[in-house]
C-alpha positions as CSV (number, residue, x, y, z in Angstrom):
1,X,83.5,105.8,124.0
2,X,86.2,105.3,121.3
3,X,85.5,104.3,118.3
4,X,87.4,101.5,117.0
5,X,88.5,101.8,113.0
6,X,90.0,98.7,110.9
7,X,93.9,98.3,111.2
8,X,96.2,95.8,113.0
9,X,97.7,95.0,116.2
10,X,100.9,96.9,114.3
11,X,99.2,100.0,113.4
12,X,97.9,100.1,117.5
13,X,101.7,99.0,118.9
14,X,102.9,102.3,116.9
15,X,100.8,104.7,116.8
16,X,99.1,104.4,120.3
17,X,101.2,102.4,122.1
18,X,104.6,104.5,120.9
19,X,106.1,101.7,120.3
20,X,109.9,102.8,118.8
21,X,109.9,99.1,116.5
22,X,106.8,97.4,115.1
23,X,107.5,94.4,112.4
24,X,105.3,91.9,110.4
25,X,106.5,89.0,109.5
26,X,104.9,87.6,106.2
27,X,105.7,83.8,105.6
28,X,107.8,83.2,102.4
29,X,104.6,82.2,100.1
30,X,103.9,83.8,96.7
31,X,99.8,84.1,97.2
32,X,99.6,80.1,96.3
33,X,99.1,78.5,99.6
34,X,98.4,81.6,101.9
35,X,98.4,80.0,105.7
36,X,99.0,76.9,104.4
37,X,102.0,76.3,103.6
38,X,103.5,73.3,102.0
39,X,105.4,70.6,104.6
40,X,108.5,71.3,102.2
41,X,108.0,75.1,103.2
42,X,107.6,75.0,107.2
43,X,111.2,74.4,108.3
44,X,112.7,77.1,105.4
45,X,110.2,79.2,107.0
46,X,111.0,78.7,110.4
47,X,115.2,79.2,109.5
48,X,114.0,82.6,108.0
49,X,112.1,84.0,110.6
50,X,114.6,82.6,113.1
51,X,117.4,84.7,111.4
52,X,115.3,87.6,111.4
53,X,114.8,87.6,114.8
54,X,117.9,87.0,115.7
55,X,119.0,90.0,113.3
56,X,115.8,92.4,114.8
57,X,117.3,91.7,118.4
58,X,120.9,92.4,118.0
59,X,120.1,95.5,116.0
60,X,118.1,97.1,118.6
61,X,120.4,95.9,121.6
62,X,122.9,97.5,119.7
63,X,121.2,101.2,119.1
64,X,122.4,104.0,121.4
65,X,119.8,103.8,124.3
66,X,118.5,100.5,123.6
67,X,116.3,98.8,125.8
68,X,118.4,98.3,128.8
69,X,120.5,101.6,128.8
């Protein structure tokens, strides 16, 4: 039987699942609100992470050996 320490589902995706990219994304908050964010915050947020993404997938389509070479 293994036995299971604390971490995250990114600590697991690198170092046992050897995955080559693991990423958190942290929503833009200070520590005022935590998870609950302000309505004036949501859509900001969501244009952030969308640009991220966006930026996160072109970068690694673009690397030598990418995903689908």
């Amino acid at each position: 039987m293994e036995v299971i320490n604390g971490g995250t589902a990114l600590d697991w995706a690198y170092a046992k699942g050897k995955f080559q990219y693991t990423y958190t994304i942290r929503l833009r908050d200070t520590g005022n609100h935590g998870f609950l964010l302000p309505q004036h915050d949501i859509v900001p947020s969501g244009e952030e992470m969308f640009a991220v993404a966006k930026a996160l997938g072109g970068f690694i389509l673009e690397r030598p050996g990418g995903p689908w070479q």
